[in-house]
C-alpha positions in Angstrom: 0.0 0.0 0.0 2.9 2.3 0.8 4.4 1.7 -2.9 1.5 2.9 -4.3 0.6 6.0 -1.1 4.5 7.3 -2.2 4.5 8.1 -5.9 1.2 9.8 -5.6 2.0 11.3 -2.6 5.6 13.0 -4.6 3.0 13.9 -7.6 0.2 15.8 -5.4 3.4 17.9 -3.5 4.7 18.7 -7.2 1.6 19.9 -8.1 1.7 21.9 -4.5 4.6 23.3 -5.4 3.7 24.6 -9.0 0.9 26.0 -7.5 3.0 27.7 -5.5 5.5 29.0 -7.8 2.6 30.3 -9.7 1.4 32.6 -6.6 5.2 33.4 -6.0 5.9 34.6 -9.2 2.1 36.3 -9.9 1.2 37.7 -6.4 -0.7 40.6 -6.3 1.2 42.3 -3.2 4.5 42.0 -1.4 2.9 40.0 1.7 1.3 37.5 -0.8 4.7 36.7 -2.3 6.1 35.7 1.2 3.3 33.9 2.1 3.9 32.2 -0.9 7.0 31.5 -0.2 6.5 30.5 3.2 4.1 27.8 1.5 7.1 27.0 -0.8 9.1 25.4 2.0 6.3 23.8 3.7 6.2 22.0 -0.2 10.0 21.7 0.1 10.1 19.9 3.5 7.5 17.7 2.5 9.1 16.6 -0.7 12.2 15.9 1.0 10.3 13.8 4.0 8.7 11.6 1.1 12.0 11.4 -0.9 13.5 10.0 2.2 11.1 8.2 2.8 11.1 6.3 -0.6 14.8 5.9 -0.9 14.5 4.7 3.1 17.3 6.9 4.3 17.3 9.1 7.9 19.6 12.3 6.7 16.2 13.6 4.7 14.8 13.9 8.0 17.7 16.0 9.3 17.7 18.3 6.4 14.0 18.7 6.6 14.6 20.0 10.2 17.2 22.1 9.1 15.2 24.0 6.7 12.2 23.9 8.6 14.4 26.3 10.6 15.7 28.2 8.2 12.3 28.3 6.7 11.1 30.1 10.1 13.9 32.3 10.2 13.3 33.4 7.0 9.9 34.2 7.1 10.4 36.5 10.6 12.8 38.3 9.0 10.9 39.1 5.4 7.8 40.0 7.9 9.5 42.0 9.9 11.4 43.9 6.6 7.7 45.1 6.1 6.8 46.2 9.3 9.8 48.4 10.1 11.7 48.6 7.0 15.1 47.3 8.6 16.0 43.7 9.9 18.3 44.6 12.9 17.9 47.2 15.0 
C-alpha cells in the first residue's frame, strides 16, 4: 500500500509546489509573495520527507529539520522587513 501512497504522494506535493510557484511569481502584493514563499518550504520539506522516505534513508529527515528552521527564520525576518523597513535594530 505504501508503494503505491508514495508516488502519488511525490505527484500531489509537485503539483503543490507549482501551484506555488505560480502565486510566488504572480502575487498581487509584497505580503502575498512571502506567504507564498513561506508555503514553498512547507512544499520543500514535505518533498524531502517523502523522498527519504522512498529511498529509506534518515539524513532527509535531518535536512527537513534544518530547513524547517531556516524556513522560520526566513519568514520572521521578510515579515518583519515590512513592518519596520530594517532587519536589525
Amino acid at each position: 500500500m505504501i508503494a503505491l501512497a508514495l508516488p502519488l504522494a511525490l505527484g500531489c506535493v509537485g503539483v503543490a509546489m507549482l501551484l506555488t510557484l505560480w502565486r510566488l511569481v504572480r502575487g498581487p502584493s509584497l505580503a502575498d509573495r512571502i506567504v507564498a514563499l513561506d508555503t514553498m518550504v512547507v512544499d520543500a520539506i514535505a518533498l524531502i520527507v517523502l523522498i527519504g522516505m522512498t529511498s529509506g534513508t534518515d539524513s532527509g529527515f535531518e535536512a527537513a529539520l534544518l530547513l524547517a528552521m531556516v524556513g522560520f527564520v526566513g519568514t520572521v525576518a521578510y515579515c518583519k522587513f515590512i513592518l519596520r523597513g530594517d532587519i536589525v535594530e
